[in-house]
C-alpha positions as a Python dict, from the first residue, in 0.01 Angstrom:
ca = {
    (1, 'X'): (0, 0, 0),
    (2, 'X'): (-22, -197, 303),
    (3, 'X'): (-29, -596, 217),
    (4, 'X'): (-301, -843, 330),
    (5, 'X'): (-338, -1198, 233),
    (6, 'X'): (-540, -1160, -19),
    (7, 'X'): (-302, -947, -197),
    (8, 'X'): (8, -1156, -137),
    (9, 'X'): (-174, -1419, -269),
    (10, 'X'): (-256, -1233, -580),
    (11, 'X'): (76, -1113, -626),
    (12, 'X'): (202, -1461, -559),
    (13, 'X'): (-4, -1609, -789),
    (14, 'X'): (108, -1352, -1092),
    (15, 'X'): (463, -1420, -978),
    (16, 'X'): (457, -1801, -1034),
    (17, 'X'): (293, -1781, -1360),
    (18, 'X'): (557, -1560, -1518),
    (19, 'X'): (837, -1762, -1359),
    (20, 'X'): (665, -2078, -1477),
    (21, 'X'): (662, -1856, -1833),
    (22, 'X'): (1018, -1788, -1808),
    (23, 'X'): (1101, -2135, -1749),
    (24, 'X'): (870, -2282, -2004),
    (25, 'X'): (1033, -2039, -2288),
    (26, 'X'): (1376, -1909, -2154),
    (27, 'X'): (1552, -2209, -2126),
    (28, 'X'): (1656, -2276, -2472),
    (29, 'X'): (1905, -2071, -2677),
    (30, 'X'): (1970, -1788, -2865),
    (31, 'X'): (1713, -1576, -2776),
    (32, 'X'): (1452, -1416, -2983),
    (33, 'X'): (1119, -1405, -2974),
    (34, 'X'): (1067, -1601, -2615),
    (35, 'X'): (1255, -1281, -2485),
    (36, 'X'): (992, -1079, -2671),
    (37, 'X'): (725, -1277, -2515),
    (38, 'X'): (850, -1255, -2190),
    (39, 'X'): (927, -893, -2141),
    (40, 'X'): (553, -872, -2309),
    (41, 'X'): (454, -1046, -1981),
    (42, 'X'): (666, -874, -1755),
    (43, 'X'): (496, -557, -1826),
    (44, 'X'): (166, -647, -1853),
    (45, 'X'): (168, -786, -1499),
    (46, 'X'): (306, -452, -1447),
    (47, 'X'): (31, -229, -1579),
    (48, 'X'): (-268, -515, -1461),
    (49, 'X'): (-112, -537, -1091),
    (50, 'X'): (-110, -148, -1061),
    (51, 'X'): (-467, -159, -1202),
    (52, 'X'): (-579, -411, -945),
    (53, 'X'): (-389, -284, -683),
    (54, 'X'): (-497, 90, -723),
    (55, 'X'): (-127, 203, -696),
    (56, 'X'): (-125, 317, -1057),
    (57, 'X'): (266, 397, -1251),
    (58, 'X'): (310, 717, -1312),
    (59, 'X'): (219, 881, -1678),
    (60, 'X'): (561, 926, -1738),
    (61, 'X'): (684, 639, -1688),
    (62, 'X'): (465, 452, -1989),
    (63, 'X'): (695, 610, -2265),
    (64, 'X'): (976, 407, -2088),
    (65, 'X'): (788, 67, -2084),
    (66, 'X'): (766, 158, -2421),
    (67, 'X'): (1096, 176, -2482),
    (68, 'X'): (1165, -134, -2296),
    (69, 'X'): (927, -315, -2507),
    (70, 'X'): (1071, -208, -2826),
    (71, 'X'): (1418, -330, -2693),
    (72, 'X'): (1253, -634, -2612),
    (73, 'X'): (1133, -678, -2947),
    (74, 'X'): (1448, -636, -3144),
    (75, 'X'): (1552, -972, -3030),
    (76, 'X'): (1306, -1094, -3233),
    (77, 'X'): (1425, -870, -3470),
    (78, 'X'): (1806, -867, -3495),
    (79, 'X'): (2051, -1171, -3434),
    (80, 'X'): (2407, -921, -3371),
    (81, 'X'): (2542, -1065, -2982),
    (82, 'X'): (2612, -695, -2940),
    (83, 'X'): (2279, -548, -2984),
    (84, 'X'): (2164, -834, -2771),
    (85, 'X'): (2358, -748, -2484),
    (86, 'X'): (2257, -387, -2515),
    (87, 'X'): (1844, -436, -2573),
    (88, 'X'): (1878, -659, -2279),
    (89, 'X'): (1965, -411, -2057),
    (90, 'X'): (1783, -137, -2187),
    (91, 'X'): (1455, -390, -2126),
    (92, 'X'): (1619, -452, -1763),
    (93, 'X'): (1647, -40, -1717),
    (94, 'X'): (1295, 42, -1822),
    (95, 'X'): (1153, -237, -1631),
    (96, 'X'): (1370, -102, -1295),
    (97, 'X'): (1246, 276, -1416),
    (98, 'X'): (889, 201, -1444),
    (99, 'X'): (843, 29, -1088),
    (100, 'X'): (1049, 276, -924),
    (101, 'X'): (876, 413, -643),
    (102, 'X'): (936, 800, -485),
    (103, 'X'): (789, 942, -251),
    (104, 'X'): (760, 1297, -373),
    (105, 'X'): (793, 1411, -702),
    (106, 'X'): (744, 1204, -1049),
    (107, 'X'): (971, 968, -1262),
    (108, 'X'): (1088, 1273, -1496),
    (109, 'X'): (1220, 1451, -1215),
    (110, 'X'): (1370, 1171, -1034),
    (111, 'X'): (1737, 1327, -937),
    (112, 'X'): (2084, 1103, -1002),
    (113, 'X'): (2072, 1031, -630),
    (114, 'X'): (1697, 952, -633),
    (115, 'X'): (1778, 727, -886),
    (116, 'X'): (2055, 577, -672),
    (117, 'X'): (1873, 505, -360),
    (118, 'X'): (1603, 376, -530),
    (119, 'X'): (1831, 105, -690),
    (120, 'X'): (1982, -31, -374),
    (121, 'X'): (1601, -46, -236),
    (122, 'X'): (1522, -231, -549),
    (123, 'X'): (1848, -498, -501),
    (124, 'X'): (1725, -529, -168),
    (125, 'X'): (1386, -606, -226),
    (126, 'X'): (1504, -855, -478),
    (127, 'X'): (1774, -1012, -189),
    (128, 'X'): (1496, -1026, 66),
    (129, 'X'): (1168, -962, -51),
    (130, 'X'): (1008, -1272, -174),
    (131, 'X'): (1073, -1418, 184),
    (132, 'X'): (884, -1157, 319),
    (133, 'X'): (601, -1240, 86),
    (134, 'X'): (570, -1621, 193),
    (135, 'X'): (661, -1617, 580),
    (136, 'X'): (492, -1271, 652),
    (137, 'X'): (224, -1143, 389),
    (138, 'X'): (78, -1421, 324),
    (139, 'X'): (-62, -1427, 663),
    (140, 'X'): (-146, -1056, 680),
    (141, 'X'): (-460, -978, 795),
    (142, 'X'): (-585, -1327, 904),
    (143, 'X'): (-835, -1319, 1156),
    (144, 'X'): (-974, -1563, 1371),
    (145, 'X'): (-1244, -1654, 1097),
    (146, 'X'): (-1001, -1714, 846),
    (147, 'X'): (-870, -2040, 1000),
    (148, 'X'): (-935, -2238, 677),
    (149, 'X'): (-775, -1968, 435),
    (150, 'X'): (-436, -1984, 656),
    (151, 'X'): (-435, -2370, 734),
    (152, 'X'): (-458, -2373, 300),
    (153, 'X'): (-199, -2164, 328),
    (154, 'X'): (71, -2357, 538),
    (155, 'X'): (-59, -2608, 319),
    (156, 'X'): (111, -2464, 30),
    (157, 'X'): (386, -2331, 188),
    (158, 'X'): (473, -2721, 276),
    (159, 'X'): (441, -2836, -42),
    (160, 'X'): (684, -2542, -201),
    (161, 'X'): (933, -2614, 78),
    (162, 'X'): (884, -2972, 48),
    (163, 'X'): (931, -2968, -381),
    (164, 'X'): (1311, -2922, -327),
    (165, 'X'): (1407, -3114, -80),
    (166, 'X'): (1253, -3408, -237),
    (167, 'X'): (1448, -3347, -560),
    (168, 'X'): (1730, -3312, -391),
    (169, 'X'): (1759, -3616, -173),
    (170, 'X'): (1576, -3841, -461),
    (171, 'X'): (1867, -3728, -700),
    (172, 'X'): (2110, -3838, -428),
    (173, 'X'): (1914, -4175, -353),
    (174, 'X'): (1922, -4242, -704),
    (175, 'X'): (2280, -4228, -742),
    (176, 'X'): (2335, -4415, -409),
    (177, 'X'): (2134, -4768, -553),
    (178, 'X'): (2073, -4892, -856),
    (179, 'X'): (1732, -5011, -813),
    (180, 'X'): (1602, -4701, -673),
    (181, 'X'): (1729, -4542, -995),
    (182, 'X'): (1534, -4841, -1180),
    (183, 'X'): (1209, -4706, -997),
    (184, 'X'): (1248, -4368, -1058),
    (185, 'X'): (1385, -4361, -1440),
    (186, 'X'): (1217, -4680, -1589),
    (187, 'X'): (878, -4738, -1400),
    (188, 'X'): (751, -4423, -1327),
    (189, 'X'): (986, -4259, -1598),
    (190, 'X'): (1090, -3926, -1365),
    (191, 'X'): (1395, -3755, -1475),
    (192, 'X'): (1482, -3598, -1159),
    (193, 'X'): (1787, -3360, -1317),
    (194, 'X'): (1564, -3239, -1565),
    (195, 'X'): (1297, -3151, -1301),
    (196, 'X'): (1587, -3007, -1076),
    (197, 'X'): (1661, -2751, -1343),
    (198, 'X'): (1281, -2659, -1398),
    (199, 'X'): (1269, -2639, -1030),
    (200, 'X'): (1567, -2437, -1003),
    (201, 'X'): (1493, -2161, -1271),
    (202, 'X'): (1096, -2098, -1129),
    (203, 'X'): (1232, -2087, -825),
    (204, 'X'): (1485, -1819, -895),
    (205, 'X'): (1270, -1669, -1124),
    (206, 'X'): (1014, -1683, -828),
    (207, 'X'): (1225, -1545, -564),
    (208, 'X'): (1379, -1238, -788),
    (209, 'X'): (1034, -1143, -971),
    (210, 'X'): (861, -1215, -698),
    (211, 'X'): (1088, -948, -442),
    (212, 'X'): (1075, -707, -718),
    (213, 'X'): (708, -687, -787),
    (214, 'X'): (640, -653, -361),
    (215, 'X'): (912, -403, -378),
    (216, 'X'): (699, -180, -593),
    (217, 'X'): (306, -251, -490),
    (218, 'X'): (401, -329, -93),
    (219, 'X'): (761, -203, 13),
    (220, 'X'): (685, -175, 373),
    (221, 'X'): (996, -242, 553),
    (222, 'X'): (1208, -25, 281),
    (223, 'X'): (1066, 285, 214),
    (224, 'X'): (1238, 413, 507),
    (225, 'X'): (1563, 324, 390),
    (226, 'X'): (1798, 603, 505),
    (227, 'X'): (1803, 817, 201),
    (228, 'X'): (2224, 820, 50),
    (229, 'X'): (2188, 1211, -23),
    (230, 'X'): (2504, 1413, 66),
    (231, 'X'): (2503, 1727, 287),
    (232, 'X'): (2530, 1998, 50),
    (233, 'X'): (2846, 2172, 77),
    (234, 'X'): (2822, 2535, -83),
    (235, 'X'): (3108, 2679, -266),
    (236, 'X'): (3075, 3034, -372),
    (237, 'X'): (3153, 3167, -734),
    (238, 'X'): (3523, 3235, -676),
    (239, 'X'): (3585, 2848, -646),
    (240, 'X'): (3361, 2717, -928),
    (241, 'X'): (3520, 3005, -1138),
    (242, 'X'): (3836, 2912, -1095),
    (243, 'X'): (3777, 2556, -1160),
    (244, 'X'): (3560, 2591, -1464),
    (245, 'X'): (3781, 2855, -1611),
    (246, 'X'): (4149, 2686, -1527),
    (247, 'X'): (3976, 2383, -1770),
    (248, 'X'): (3877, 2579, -2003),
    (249, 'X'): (4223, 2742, -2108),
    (250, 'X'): (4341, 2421, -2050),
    (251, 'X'): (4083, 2280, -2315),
    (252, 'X'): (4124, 2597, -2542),
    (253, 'X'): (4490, 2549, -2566),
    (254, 'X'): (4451, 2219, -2625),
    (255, 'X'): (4216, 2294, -2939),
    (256, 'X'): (4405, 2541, -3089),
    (257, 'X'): (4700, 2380, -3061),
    (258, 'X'): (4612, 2029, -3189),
    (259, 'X'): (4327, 2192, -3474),
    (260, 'X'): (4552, 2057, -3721),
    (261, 'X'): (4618, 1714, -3568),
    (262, 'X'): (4236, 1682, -3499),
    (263, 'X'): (4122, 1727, -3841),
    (264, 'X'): (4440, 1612, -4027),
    (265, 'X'): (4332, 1365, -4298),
    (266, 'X'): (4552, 1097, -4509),
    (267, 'X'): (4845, 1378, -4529),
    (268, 'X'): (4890, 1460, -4230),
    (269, 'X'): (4918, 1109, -4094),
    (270, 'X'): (5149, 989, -4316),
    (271, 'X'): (5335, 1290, -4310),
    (272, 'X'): (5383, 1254, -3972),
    (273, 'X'): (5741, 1000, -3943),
    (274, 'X'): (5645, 724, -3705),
    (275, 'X'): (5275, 775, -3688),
    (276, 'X'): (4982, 470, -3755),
    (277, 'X'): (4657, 526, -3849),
    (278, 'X'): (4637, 319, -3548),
    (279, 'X'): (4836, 563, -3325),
    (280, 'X'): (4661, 853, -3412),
    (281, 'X'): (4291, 702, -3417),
    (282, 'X'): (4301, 483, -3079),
    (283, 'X'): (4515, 759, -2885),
    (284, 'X'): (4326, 1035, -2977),
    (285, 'X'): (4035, 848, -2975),
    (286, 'X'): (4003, 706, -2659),
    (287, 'X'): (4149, 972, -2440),
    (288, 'X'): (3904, 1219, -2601),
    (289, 'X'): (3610, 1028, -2527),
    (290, 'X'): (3771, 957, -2212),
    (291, 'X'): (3760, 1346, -2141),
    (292, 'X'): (3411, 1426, -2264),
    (293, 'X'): (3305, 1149, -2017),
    (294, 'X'): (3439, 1284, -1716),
    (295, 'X'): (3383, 1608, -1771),
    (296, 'X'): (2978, 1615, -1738),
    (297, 'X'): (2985, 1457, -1387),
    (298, 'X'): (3235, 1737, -1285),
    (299, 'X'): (3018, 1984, -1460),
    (300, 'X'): (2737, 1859, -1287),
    (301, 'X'): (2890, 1865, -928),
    (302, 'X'): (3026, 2238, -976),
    (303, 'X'): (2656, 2319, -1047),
    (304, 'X'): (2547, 2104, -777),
    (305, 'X'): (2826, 2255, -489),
    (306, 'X'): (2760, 2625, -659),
    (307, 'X'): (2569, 2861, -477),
    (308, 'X'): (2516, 3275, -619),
    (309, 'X'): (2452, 3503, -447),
    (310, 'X'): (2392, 3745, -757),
    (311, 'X'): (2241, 3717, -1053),
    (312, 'X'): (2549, 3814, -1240),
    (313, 'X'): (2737, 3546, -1038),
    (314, 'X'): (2524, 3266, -1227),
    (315, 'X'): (2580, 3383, -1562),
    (316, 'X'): (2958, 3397, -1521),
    (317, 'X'): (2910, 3021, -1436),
    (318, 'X'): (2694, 2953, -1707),
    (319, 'X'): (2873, 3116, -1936),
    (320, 'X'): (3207, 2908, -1792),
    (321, 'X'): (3014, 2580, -1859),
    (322, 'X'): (2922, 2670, -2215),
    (323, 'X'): (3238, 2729, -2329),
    (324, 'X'): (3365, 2404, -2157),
    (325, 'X'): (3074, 2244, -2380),
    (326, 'X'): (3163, 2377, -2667),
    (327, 'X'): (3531, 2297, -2653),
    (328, 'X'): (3400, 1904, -2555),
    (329, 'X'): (3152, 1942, -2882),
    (330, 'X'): (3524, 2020, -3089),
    (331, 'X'): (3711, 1682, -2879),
    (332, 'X'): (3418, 1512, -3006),
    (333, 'X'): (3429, 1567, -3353),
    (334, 'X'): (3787, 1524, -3369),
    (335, 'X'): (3726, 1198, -3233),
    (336, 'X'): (3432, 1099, -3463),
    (337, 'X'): (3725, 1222, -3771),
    (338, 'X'): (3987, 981, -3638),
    (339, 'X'): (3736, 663, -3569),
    (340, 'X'): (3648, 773, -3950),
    (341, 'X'): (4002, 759, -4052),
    (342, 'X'): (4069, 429, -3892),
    (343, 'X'): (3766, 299, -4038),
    (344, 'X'): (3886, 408, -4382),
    (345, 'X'): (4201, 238, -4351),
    (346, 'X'): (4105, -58, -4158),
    (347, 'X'): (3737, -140, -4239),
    (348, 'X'): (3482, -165, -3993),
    (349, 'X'): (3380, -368, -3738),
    (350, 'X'): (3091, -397, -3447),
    (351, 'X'): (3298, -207, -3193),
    (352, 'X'): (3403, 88, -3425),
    (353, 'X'): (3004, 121, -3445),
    (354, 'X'): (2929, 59, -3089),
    (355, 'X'): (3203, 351, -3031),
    (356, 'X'): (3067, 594, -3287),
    (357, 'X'): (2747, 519, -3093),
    (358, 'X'): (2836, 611, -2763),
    (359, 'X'): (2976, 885, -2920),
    (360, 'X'): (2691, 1035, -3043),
    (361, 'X'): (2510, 959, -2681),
    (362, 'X'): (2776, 1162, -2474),
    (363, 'X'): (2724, 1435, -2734),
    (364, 'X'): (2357, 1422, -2705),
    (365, 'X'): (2406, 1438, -2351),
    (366, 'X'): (2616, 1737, -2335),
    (367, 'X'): (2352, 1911, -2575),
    (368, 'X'): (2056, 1824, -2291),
    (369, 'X'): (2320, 1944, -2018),
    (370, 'X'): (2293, 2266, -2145),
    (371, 'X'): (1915, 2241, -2199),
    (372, 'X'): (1819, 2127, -1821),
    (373, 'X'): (2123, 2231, -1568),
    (374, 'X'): (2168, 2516, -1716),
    (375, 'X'): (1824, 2675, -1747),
    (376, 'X'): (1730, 2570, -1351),
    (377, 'X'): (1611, 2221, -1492),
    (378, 'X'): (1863, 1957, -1298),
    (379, 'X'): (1643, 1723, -1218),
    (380, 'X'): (1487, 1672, -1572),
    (381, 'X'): (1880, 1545, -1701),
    (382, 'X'): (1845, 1224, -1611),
    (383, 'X'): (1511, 1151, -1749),
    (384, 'X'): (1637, 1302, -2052),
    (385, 'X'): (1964, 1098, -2024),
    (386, 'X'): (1766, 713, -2063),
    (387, 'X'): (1514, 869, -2334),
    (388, 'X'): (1813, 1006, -2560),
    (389, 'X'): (1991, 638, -2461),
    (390, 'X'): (1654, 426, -2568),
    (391, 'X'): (1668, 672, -2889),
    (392, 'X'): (2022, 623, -3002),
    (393, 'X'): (1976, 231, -2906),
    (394, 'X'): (1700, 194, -3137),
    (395, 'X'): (1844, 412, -3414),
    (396, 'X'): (2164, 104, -3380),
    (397, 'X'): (1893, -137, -3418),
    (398, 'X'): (1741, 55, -3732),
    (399, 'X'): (2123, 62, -3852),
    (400, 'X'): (2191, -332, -3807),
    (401, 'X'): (2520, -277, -3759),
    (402, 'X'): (2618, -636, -3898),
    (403, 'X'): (2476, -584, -4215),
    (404, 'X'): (2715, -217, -4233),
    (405, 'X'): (2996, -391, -4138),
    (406, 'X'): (2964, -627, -4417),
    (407, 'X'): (2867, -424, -4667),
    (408, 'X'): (3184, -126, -4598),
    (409, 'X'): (3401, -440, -4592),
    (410, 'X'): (3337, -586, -4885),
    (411, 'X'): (3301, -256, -5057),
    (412, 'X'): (3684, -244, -4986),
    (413, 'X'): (3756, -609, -5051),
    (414, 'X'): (3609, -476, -5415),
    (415, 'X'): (3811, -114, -5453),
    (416, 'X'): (4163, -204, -5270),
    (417, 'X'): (4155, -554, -5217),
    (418, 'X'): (4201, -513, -4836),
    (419, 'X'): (3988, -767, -4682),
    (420, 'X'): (3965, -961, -4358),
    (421, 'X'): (3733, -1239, -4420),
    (422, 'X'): (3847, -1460, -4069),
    (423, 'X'): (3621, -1123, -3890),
    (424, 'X'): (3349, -1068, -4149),
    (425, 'X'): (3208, -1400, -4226),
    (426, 'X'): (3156, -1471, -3843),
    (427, 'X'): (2903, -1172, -3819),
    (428, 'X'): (2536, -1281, -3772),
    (429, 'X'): (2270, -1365, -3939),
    (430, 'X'): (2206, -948, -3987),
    (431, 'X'): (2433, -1006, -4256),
    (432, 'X'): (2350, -1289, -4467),
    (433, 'X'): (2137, -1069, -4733),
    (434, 'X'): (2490, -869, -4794),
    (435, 'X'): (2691, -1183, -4773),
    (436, 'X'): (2484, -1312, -5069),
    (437, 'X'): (2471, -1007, -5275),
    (438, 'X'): (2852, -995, -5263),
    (439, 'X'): (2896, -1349, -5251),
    (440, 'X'): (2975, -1427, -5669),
    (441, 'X'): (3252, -1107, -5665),
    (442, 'X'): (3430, -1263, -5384),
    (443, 'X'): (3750, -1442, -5491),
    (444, 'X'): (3725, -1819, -5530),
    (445, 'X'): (3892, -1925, -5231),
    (446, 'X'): (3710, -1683, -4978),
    (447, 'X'): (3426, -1740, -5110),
    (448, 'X'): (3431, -2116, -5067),
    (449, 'X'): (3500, -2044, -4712),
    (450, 'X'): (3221, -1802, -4691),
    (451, 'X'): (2949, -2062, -4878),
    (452, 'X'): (3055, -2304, -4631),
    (453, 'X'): (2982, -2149, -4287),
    (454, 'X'): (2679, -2050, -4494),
    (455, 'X'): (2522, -2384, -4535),
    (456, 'X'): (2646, -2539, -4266),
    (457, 'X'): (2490, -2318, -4048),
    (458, 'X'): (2146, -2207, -4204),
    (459, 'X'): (2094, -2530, -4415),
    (460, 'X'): (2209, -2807, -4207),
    (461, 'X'): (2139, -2653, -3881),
    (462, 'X'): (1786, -2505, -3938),
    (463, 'X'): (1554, -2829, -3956),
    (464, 'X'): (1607, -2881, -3548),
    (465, 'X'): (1533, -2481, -3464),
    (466, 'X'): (1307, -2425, -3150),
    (467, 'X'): (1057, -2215, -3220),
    (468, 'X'): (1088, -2036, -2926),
    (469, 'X'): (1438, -1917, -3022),
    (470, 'X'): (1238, -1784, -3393),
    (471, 'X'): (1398, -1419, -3489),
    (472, 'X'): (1323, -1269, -3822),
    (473, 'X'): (1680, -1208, -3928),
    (474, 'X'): (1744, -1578, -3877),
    (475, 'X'): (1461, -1683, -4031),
    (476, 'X'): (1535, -1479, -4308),
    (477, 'X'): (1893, -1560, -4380),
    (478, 'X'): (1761, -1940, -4386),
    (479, 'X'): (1536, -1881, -4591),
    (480, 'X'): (1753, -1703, -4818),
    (481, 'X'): (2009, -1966, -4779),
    (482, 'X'): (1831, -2230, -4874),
    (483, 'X'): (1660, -2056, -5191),
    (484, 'X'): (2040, -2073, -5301),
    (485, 'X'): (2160, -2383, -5185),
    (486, 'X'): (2238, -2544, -5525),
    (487, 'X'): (2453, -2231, -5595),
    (488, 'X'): (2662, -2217, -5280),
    (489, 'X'): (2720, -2542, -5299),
    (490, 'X'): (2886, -2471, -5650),
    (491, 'X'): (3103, -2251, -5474),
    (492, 'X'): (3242, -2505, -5252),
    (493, 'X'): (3592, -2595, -5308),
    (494, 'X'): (3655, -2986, -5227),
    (495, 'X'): (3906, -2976, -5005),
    (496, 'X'): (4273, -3131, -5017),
    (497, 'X'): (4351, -3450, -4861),
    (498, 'X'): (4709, -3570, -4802),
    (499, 'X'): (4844, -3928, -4876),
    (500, 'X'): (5164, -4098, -4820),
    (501, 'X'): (5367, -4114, -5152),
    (502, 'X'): (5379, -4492, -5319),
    (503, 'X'): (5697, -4639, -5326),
}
């Protein structure tokens, strides 16, 4: 829509409130539920400003906020650093998704390159677009009987130019004399570096929300932006054939050759003189999932370059790509076997289940390859492609893959004895309930160690907690801690101290 005043003002406004939000419950740390809060925001400005503004999102487009909401919410949820990394930028992707804009066509049917060119319009937007909002919008529309409305406005626009600078030459005068610093610190009590940082944060807050939100409900100067689509280039079916069916042999060989070696168990590693568990899991593992990987994009190019001219033509080329599918579905099992074997032998950890999980996306992706390209229906992949991501991200979350790590590696510490407990006792609060179900079979010494960390940080530590930084698994494992504080501190060991020998 085109901006006026009015509107900029309106969006302005919104903007500063959830930057003064994000500064008012960001700035402490670890996240949890002031993330959850935020997003919360973030997306109802989203769904009131489209409201207001008549420029409503798409229908599709709601089961993604969803999604990015539910992200959100699992860091109130779950305390694991690696699910935090990935439910933050599944919230960033569905909050990019849903204020996409395109022309023609809906948010389900958005194309790879769609997708692409409306990313670098967002970035810009974000670069550039608050300025546009405060030294351009802002005065849209003004007429000649408006003279109070825009002399209010320069008004404000002095003031928000004029916030920083005085921050930043009162810091510097207050370093430069001490009785200036007297004034400032003392009589009128003004922490200047603390209001530096607020000033800081809203303003970047400000200037990225701010360029984002215009980008979606004004994007005037961008919508234009010369559109990064490729000339097609055709390539009939003697090409694609030969391409497609060179891999597959290639693949097929590989398979057959290998079957045993893929699904080879205990025997046939250690049967095997000079092969690891570790050899033949990462190897194997890696280079599999390495092929699977590159393989769709090149699947989807040689349906993107191919063009029939028969009917028969296409189904040689479909028929091509299923094979090539099915041989990747094999590679992919084989890998899941190995990571299983590793896992067996080595115990588990975060990344073996952030691997497994990836896994099981790439597969799920092949699987809707075949569902969408091949059936005529491109441009529904990569709709399908974030929903089957959001789906596998929340089934990690359902997982807590903490908790599993603890509990597979103290299963072993139990049945073989192999243990690492320098790994296991620094996972999160996720797994505090296991840790203390396990906690009296451990043997003495580790589980000194482990009754330690234990108190010191969910008894000691917890009195002092912000409760902006609340999230139910640490709450939980405090709680829990502290119902059993006599008996951890039972399992304490005093520790040694060394004298000199008397003489």
């Amino acid at each position: 829509m085109a901006p006026d005043s009015a509107v900029a003002r309106f969006l302005l406004l919104t903007t500063l409130l959830l930057a003064l939000a994000g500064d008012l419950l960001l700035r402490v740390h670890p996240w949890g539920v002031n993330f959850t809060l935020v997003s919360l925001l973030i997306f109802a400005a989203i769904g009131f400003l489209s409201r207001r503004l008549h420029d409503p999102i798409p229908l599709e487009a709601w089961p993604i906020a969803c999604f990015g909401l539910l992200s959100a919410a699992c860091f109130s949820w779950r305390d694991s650093s690696d699910l935090a990394g990935f439910n933050f930028l599944a919230t960033l992707a569905a909050a990019l998704l849903v204020t996409a804009r395109k022309r023609t066509g809906d948010l389900a049917r958005m194309t790879f390159f769609n997708h692409l060119h409306q990313s670098l319009i967002q970035i810009i937007n974000v670069s550039v677009g608050f300025g546009f909002l405060l030294l351009r919008d802002l005065r849209a529309g003004c007429g000649e009987g408006e003279g109070q409305r825009t002399r209010r406005g320069r008004v404000w626009l002095g003031i928000a130019l004029a916030v920083p600078a005085l921050l930043l030459f009162g810091s510097l005068l207050t370093s430069a004399d001490t009785k200036f610093e007297y004034l400032i610190t003392e009589v009128l009590r003004i922490d200047i570096w603390t209001l530096m940082g607020h000033a800081a944060l809203i303003a970047l807050l400000s200037w990225t929300v701010g360029g984002w939100l215009r980008g979606r409900f004004f994007a005037a100067e961008f919508v234009s932006f010369p559109m990064l689509y490729p000339r097609r280039v055709s390539l009939g079916v003697t090409e694609i054939a030969i391409l497609l069916g060179s891999l597959d042999v290639l693949f097929g060989t590989f398979v057959v050759l290998q079957i045993s070696y893929f699904f080879g168990g205990h025997t046939e590693v250690l049967g095997t003189p000079s092969l690891t568990y570790a050899q033949y899991a990462r190897r194997g593992f890696f280079e599999l999932i390495a092929v699977a990987a590159l393989s769709l994009p090149l699947l989807l190019t040689a349906d993107w370059l191919f063009q029939a001219e028969h009917p028969r033509e296409r189904r040689l080329i479909r028929a091509l790509s299923i094979v090539m599918v099915a041989l990747l579905g094999v590679m992919l099992v084989s890998a899941m076997h190995r990571l299983s074997l590793y896992m067996e032998a080595y115990g588990l950890t975060t990344s073996r289940v952030n691997a497994a999980a990836i896994l099981i996306w790439i597969a799920l992706t092949l699987l809707l390859f075949c569902a969408t390209v091949l059936r005529e229906k491109r441009n529904l992949l990569p709709f399908a492609m974030a929903v089957s991501g959001y789906v596998v991200l929340m089934g990690m979350n359902a997982v807590n893959p903490d908790a599993l790590v603890a509990r597979v590696n103290m299963a072993r510490m139990v049945t073989d004895g192999k243990f690492d407990p320098k790994y296991t006792f620094r996972l999160s609060a996720d797994a505090v309930p296991v840790f203390l179900e396990a906690i009296p079979i451990v043997e003495a010494g580790h589980r000194s160690v482990l009754a330690e960390r234990l108190l010191q940080q969910y008894a000691d530590a917890v009195p002092g907690q912000d409760i902006r930084t609340w999230n139910a698994a640490r709450a939980t494992a405090a709680s829990l801690v502290r119902e059993r504080e006599a008996e951890l501190r039972g399992y304490v060991l005093p520790r040694k101290t060394s004298g000199s020998p008397t003489r």
